[in-house]
LUMVOZA-107009 format. One record per residue (C-alpha): x, y, z; residue in one letter. Coordinates in steps of 0.001 Angstrom, whole numbers, padded with zeros to 6 digits, always signed. Example, Ala and Ser with C-alpha at 12.3 -4.5 7.8 and 13.67 -1.06 7.14 Angstrom:
<atoms>
+012300-004500+007800a;+013670-001060+007140s;
</atoms>
This chain:
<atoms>
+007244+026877-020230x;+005815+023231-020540x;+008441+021730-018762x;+008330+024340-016383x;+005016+023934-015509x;+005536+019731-015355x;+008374+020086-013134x;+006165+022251-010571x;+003527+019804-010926x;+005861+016979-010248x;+006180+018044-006519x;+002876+018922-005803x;+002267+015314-006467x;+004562+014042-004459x;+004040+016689-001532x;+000470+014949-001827x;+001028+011357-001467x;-000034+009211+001015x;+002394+008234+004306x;+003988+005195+002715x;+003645+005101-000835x;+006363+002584-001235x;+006085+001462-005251x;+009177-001059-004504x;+008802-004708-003569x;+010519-003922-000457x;+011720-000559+000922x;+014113+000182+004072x;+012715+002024+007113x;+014593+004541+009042x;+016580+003248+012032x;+014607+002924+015064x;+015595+005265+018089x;+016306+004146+021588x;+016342+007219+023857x;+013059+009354+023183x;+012753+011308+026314x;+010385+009716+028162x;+010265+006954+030866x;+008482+003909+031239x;+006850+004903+034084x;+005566+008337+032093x;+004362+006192+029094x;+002880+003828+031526x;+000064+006788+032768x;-000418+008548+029278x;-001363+004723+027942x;-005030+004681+026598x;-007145+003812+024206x;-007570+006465+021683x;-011197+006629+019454x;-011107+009817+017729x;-008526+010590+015050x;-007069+013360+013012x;-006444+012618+009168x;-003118+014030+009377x;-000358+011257+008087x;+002148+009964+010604x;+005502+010323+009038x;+008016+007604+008037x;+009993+007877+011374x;+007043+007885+013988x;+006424+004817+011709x;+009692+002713+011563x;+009580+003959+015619x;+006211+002213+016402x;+007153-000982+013920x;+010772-001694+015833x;+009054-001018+019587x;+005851-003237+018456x;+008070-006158+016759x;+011551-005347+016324x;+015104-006575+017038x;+016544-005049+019827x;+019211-007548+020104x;+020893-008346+016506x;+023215-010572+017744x;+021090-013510+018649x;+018113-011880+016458x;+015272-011286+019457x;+012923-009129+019382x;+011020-006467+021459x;+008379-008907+022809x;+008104-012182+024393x;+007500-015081+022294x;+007594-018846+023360x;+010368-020650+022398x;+011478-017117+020507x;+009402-018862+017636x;+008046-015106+017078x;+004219-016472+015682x;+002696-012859+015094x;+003453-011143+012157x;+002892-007037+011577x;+000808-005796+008627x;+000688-002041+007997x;-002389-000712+005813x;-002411+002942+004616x;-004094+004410+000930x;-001582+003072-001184x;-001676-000637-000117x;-001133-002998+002420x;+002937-004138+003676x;+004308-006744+005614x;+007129-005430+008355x;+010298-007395+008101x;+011773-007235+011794x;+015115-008559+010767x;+016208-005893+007741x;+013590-003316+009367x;+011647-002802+006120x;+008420-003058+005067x;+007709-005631+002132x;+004527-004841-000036x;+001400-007393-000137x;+000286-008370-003313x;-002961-010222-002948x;-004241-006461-001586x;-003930-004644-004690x;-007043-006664-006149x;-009231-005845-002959x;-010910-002530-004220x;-013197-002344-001018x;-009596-001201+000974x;-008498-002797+004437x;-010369+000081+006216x;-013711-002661+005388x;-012172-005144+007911x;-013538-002484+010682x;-016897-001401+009102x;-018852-000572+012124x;-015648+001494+013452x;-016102+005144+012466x;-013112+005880+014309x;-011050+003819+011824x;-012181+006220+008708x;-010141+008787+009677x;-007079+007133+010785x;-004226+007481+008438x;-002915+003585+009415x;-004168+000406+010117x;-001886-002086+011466x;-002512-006194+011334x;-001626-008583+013998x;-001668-012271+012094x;-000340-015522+014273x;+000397-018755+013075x;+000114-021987+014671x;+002462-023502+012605x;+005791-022209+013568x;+004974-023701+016977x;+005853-027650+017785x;+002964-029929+016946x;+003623-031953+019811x;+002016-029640+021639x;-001989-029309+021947x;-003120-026496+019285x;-005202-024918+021876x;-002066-024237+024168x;-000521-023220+021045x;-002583-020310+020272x;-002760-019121+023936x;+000822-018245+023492x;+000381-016363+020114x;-001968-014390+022117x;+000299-013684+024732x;+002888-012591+022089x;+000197-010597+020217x;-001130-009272+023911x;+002783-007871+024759x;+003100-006648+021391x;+000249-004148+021647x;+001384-002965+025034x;+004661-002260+023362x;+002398-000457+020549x;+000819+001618+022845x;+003592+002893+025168x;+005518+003596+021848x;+002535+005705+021056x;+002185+007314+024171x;+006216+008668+023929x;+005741+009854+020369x;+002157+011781+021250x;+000286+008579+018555x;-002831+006715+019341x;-004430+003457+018479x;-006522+001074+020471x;-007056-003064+020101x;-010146-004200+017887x;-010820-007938+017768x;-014268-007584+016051x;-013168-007450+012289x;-014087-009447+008748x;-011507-012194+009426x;-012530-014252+006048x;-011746-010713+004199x;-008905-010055+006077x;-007483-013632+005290x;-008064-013332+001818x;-006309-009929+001481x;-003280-011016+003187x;-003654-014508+001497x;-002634-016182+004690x;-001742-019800+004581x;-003481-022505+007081x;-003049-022211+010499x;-002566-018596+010400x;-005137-016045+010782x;-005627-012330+011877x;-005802-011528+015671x;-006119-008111+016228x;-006343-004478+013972x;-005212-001829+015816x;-005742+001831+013568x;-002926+004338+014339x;-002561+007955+014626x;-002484+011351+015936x;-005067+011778+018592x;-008302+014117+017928x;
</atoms>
C-alpha cells in the first residue's frame, strides 16, 4: 500500500513541475520546425507587444521553436544562424529564466546548458524587472547578453556595440514573429538591474545584458 501510494505521488510531482526543470548540466531540446502554417506576411500583422500574461507554462516545443527562430542554426553546414550578425561573429547570447533556474541556449547542439552562478541568487531573475507587473505572471524570461569581445579590436568599441545591437534588434523581431505563429507573447524591456543581472549570469568583461524580453501565452 506504501509503495502504492509513493508511486502515485511520484507523478503528481512531476505533472507539477515547472516548464524546464532540467536537473542535468546540459539537456537536448526538441528539433526546431520549419513549416508552421503561417506566412511571413501573416506573422508580420499579428506582431505586438504583449503586457498581460497567463501563468500557464509554455511547453518544451513552443520553447526549442522560439530558441532556434530567435538564435538558431538554420544552415548546419557553414554553422549560421537565424539572424544577422557582423562578420557572423554571433555577439548576443540567449538566456532562458523559468522557476527552476536560469540556462544558457547552445545554438549549435540546440540545448539548453544550466547557469550556475543563479542557483545562489534567492531573489529569482523575475527581480531584474521589478517595476514590471506584467513579468510576475509570465512563465519565462529570456536574456539577451552581447559581448564586445568577440568583435575585432581594431575597430572603435562604440561601432562595436552598435552592431551587437543590431544583432540583438533582428533577434527580437525573429522572437516576436515566432511568437506571433505559435499564438506566444513577449515584448522588449531595456530598463532592468543590469549589475544584478551581471552577477547572476557571472558575465565576463565586455559583456553585459541588453535586453529581457518575458514570454508567454497572451492574457
Amino acid at each position: 500500500m506504501n509503495l502504492r501510494i509513493l508511486l502515485v505521488f511520484t507523478v503528481v510531482l512531476s505533472l507539477s513541475l515547472p516548464t524546464l526543470c532540467f536537473a542535468q548540466k546540459a539537456a537536448k531540446l526538441p528539433p526546431p520546425k520549419t513549416k508552421v502554417g503561417l506566412s511571413v506576411e501573416e506573422a508580420l500583422k499579428m506582431r505586438k507587444s504583449t503586457k498581460s500574461y497567463l501563468s500557464r507554462p509554455v511547453g518544451k516545443e513552443k520553447l526549442a521553436q522560439v530558441l532556434w527562430a530567435t538564435a538558431g542554426v538554420n544552415r548546419p553546414k557553414e554553422g549560421k544562424r537565424t539572424h544577422p550578425s557582423a562578420m557572423a561573429k554571433y555577439t548576443v547570447d540567449l538566456f532562458v529564466c523559468d522557476g527552476t533556474g536560469i540556462y544558457k541556449y547552445l545554438p549549435k547542439e540546440h540545448q539548453l546548458e544550466r547557469v550556475p552562478s543563479a542557483a545562489k541568487f534567492k531573489t529569482g531573475p523575475r527581480k531584474l524587472l521589478p517595476k514590471k507587473d506584467y513579468v510576475k505572471k509570465a512563465p519565462i524570461l529570456l536574456i539577451l547578453v552581447g559581448d564586445v569581445t568577440r568583435l575585432p579590436s581594431k575597430f572603435p568599441e562604440n561601432l562595436r556595440w552598435n552592431w551587437i545591437y543590431c544583432e540583438a534588434g533582428a533577434m527580437c523581431q525573429n522572437l516576436h514573429l515566432q511568437c506571433a505563429a505559435l499564438g506566444l507573447g513577449t515584448c522588449v524591456n531595456a530598463g532592468f538591474d543590469g549589475e544584478m543581472a551581471k552577477k547572476m549570469l557571472a558575465l565576463k568583461k565586455g559583456a553585459k545584458v541588453l535586453f529581457v524580453l518575458p514570454l508567454g501565452y497572451p492574457e
